[in-house]
Backbone as numpy.savetxt, mean C-alpha at the origin, in Angstrom:
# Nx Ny Nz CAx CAy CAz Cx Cy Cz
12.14 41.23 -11.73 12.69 40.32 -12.71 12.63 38.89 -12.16
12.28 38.16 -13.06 12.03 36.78 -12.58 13.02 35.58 -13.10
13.74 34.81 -12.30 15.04 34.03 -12.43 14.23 32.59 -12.69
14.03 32.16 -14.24 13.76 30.77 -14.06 14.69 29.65 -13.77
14.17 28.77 -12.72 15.37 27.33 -12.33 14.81 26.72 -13.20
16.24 26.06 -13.78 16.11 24.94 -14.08 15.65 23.67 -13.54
15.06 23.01 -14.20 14.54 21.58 -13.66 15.91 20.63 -13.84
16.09 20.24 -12.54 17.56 19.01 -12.53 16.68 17.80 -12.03
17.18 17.25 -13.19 16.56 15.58 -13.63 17.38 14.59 -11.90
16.61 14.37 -11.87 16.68 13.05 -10.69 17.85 12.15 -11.12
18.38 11.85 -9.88 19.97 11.09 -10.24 19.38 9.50 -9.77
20.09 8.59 -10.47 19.41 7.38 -10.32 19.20 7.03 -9.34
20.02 7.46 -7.85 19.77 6.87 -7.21 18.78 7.23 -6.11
17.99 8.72 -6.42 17.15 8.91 -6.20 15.97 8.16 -6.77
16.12 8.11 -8.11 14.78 7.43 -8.99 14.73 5.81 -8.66
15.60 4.94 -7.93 15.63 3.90 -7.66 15.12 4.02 -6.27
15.05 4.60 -5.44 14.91 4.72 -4.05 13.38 5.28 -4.02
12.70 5.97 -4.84 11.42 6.03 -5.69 10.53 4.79 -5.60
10.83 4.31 -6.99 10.81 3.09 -7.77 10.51 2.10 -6.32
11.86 1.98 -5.56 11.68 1.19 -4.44 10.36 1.33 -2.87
10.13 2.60 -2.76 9.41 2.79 -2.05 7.92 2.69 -2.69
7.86 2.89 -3.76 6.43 2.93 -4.68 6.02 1.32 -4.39
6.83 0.26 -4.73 6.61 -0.69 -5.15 6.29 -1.37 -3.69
7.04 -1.26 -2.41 6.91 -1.60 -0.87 5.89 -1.09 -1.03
5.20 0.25 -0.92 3.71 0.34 -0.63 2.77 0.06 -1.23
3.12 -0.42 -2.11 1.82 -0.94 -3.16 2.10 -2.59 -2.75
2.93 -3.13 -2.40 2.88 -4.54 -1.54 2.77 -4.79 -0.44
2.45 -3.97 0.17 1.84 -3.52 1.86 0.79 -3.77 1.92
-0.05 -3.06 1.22 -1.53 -2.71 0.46 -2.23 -4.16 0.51
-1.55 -4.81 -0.52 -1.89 -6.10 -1.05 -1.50 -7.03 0.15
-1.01 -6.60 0.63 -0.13 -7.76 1.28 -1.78 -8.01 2.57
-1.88 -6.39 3.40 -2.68 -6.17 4.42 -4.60 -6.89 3.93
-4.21 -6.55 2.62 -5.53 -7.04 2.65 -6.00 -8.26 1.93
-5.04 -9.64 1.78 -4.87 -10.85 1.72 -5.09 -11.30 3.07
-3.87 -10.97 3.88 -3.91 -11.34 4.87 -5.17 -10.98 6.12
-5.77 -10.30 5.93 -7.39 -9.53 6.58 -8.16 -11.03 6.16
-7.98 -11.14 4.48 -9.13 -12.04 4.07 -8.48 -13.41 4.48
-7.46 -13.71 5.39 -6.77 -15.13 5.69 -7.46 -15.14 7.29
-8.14 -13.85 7.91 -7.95 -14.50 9.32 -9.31 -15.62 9.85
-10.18 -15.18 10.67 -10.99 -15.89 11.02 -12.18 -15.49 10.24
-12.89 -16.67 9.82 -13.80 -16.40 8.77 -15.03 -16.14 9.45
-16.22 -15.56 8.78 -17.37 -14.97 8.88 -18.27 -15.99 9.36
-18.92 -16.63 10.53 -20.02 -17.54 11.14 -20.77 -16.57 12.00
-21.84 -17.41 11.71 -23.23 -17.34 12.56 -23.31 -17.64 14.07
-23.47 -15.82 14.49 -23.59 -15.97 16.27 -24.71 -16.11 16.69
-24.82 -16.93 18.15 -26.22 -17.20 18.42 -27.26 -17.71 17.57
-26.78 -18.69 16.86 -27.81 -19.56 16.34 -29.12 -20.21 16.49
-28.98 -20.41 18.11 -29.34 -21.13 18.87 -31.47 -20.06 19.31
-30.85 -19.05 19.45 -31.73 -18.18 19.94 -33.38 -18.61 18.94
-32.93 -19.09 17.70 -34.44 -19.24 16.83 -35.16 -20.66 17.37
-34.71 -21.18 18.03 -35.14 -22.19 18.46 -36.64 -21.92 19.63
């Protein structure tokens, strides 16, 4: 015989603590890869060598 559980709905302050962690890693994300494209930019090594 099989006992179905009920589904117990999330208490807010679980669904806020959610909500809150969703939103930190999705601004991590963004954050890491702004800051990647802020560091030292892309130049030409050994230039010199075509000479």
């Amino acid at each position: 015989m099989l006992i179905k559980k009920e589904e117990e709905m999330p208490t807010n302050t679980k669904k806020t603590e959610l909500r809150r962690k969703r939103k930190k890693t999705s601004q991590a994300k963004k954050r890491k890869k702004v800051m990647s494209k802020m560091s030292t930019p892309v130049f030409a090594i050994h230039t010199d060598k075509d000479e």
